[in-house]
VOVEX-552296 format. One record per residue (C-alpha): residue number from 1; residue in three letters; x negated, y, z negated. Coordinates in nm, 3 decimals, decimal comma, padded with zeros to 5 digits. Example, Ala and Ser with C-alpha at 12.3 -4.5 7.8 and 13.67 -1.06 7.14 Angstrom:
BEGIN
@i->1 | aa->ALA | u->-01,230 | v->-00,450 | w->-00,780;
@i->2 | aa->SER | u->-01,367 | v->-00,106 | w->-00,714;
//
This chain:
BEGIN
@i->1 | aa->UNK | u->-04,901 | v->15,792 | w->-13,469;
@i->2 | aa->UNK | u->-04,922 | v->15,626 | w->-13,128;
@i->3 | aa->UNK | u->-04,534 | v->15,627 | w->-13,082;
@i->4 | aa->UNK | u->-04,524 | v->15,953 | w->-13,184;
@i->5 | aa->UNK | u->-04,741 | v->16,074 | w->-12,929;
@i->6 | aa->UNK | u->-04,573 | v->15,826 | w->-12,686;
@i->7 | aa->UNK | u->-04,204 | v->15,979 | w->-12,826;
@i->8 | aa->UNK | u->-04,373 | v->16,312 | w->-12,715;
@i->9 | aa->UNK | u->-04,502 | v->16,236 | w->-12,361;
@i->10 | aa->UNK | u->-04,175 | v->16,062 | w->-12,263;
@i->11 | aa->UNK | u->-03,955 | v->16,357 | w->-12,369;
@i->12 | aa->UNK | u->-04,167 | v->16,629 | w->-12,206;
@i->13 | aa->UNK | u->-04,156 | v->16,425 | w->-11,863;
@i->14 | aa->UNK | u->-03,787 | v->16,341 | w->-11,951;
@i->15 | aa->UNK | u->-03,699 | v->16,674 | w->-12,030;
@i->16 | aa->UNK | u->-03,836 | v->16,828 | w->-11,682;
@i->17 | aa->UNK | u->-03,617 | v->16,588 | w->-11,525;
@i->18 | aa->UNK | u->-03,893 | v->16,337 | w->-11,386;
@i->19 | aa->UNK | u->-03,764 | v->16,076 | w->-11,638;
@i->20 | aa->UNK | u->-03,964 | v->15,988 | w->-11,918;
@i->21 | aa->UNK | u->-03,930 | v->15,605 | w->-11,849;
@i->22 | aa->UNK | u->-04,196 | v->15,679 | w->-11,563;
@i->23 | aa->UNK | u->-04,442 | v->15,689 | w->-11,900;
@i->24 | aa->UNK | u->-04,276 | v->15,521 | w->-12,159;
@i->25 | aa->UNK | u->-04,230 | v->15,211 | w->-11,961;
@i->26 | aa->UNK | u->-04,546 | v->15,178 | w->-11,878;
@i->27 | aa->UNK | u->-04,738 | v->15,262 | w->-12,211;
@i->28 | aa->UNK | u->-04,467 | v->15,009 | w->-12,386;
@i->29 | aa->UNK | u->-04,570 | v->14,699 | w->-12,157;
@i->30 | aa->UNK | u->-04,933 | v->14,769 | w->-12,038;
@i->31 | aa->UNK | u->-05,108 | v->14,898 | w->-12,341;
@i->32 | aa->UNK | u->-04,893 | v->14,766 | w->-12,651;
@i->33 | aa->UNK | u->-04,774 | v->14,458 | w->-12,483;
@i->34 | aa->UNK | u->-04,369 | v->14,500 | w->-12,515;
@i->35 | aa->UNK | u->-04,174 | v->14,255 | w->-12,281;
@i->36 | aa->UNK | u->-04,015 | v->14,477 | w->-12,039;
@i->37 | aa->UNK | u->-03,630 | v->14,401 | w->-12,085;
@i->38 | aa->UNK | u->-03,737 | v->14,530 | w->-12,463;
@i->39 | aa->UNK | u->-03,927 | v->14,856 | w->-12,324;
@i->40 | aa->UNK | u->-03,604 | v->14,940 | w->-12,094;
@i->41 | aa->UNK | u->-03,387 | v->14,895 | w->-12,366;
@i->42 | aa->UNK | u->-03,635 | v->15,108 | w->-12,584;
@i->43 | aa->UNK | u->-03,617 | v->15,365 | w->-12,275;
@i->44 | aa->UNK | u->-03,278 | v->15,398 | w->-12,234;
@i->45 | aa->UNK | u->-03,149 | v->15,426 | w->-12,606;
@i->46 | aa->UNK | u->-03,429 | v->15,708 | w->-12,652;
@i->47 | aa->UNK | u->-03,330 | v->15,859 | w->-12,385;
@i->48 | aa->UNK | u->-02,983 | v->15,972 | w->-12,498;
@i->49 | aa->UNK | u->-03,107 | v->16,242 | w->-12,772;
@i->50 | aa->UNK | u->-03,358 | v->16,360 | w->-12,508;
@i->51 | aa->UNK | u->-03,111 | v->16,390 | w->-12,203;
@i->52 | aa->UNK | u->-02,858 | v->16,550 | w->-12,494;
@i->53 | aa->UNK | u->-03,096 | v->16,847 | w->-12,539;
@i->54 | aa->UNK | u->-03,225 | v->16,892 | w->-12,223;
@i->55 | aa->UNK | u->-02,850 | v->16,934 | w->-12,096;
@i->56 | aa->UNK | u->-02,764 | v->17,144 | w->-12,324;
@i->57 | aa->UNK | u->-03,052 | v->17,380 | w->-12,215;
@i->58 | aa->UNK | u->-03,022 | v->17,339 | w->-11,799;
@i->59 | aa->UNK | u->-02,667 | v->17,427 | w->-11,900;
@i->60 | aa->UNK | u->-02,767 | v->17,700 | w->-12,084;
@i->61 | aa->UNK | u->-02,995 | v->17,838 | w->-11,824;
@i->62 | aa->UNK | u->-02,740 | v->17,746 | w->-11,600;
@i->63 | aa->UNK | u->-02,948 | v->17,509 | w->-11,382;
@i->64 | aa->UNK | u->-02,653 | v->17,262 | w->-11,326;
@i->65 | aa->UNK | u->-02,445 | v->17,241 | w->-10,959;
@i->66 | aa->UNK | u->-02,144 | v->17,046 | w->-11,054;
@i->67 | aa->UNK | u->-02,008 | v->16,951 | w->-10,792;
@i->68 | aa->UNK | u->-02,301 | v->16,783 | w->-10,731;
@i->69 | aa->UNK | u->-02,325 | v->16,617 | w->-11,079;
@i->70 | aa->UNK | u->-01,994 | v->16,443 | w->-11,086;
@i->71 | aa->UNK | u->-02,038 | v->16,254 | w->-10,776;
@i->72 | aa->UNK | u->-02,373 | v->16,085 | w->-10,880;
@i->73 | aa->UNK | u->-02,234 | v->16,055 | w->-11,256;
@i->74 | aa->UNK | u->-01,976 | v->15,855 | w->-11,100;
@i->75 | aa->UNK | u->-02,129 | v->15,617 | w->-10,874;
@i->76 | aa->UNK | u->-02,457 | v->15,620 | w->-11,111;
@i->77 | aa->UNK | u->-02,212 | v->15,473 | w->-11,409;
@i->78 | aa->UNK | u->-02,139 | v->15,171 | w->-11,151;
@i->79 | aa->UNK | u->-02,479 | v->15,131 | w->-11,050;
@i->80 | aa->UNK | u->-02,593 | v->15,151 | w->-11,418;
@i->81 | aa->UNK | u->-02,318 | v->14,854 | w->-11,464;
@i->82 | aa->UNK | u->-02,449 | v->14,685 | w->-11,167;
@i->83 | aa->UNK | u->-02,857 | v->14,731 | w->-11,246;
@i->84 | aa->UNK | u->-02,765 | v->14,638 | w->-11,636;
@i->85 | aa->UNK | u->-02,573 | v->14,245 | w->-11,529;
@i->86 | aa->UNK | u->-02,843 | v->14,224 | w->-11,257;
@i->87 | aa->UNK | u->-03,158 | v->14,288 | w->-11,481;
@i->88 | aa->UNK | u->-03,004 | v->14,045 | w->-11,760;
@i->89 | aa->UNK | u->-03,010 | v->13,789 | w->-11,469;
@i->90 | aa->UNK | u->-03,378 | v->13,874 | w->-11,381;
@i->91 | aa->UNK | u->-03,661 | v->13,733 | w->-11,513;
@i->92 | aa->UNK | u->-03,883 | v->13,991 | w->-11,712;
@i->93 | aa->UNK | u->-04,181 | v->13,943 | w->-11,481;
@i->94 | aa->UNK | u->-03,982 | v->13,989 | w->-11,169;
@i->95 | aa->UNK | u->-03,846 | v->14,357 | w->-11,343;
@i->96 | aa->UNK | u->-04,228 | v->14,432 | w->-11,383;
@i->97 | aa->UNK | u->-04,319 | v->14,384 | w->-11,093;
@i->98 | aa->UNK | u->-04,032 | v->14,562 | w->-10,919;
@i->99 | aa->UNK | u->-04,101 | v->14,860 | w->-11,189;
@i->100 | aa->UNK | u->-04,449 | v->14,888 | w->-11,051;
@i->101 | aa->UNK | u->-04,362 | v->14,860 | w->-10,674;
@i->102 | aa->UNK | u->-04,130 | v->15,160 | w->-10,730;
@i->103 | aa->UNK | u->-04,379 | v->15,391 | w->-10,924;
@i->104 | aa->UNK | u->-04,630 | v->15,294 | w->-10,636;
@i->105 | aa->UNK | u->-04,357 | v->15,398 | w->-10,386;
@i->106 | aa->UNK | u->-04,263 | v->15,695 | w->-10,599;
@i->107 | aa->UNK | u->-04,648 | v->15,784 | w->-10,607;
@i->108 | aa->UNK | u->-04,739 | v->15,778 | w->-10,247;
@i->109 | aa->UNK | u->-04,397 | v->15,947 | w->-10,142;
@i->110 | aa->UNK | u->-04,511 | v->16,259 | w->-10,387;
@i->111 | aa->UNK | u->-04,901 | v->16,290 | w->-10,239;
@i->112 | aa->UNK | u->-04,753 | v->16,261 | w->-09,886;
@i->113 | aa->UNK | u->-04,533 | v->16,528 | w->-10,021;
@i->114 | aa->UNK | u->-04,816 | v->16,739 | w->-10,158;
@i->115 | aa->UNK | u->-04,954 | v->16,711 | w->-09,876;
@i->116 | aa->UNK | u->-04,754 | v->16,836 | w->-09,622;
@i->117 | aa->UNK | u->-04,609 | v->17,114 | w->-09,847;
@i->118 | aa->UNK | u->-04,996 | v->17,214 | w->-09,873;
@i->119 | aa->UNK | u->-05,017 | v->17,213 | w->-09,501;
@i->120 | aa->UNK | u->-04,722 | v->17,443 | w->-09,444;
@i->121 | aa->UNK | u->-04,806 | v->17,679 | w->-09,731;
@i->122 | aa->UNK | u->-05,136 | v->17,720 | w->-09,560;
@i->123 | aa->UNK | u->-05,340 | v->17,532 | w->-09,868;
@i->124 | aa->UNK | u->-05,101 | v->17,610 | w->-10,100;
@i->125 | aa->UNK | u->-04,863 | v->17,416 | w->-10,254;
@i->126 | aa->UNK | u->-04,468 | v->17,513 | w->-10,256;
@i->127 | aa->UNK | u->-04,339 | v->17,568 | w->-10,598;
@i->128 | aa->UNK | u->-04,005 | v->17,384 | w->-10,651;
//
């Protein structure tokens, strides 16, 4: 039942397009204790049948710029080649521990964020 719910959380964050590796991650090597070259591996296969679907419906809705997708398809293939040899080089504490310093980063830069878009929209926050 746990992965299920797990499954669940990663695909809604996932399918909003804040990646659901931001929870799965996380949940996979803090509470159930999965070494984290397993839980990326477990991130990135389940995340084919998610991206798949929510594609298909940005598509749909017609949410998607193009020329503005091939460009970062393209160079994001060769940086998924050069993360994939560089993490299989890495030892799995040092990925952790590089994981974490992004969320943090990822964290702060979003409240700082917040914040100022709450300034400027005189205490409200600016939908995206």
């Amino acid at each position: 039942m746990l992965y299920v719910v797990i499954g669940f959380l990663g695909g809604i964050i996932g399918g909003m397009g804040l990646g659901g590796g931001t929870i799965l991650i996380p949940i996979l090597v803090l509470f159930l204790g999965v070494n984290t070259k397993i839980a990326q591996s477990v991130n990135l296969l389940s995340s084919i049948p998610m991206t798949i679907i929510a594609l298909a419906v940005h598509v749909k809705n017609k949410n998607v710029v193009y020329n503005l997708v091939i460009p970062i398809v393209l160079f994001g293939i060769v940086g998924a080649m050069a993360g994939s040899i560089l993490s299989a080089q890495l030892d799995a504490t040092i990925l952790k521990k590089l994981f974490g310093v992004l969320l943090m980063l990822v964290g702060v830069l979003e409240v700082v964020k917040g914040v100022k878009g709450k300034n400027k929209a005189g205490g409200k926050v600016k939908k995206a």
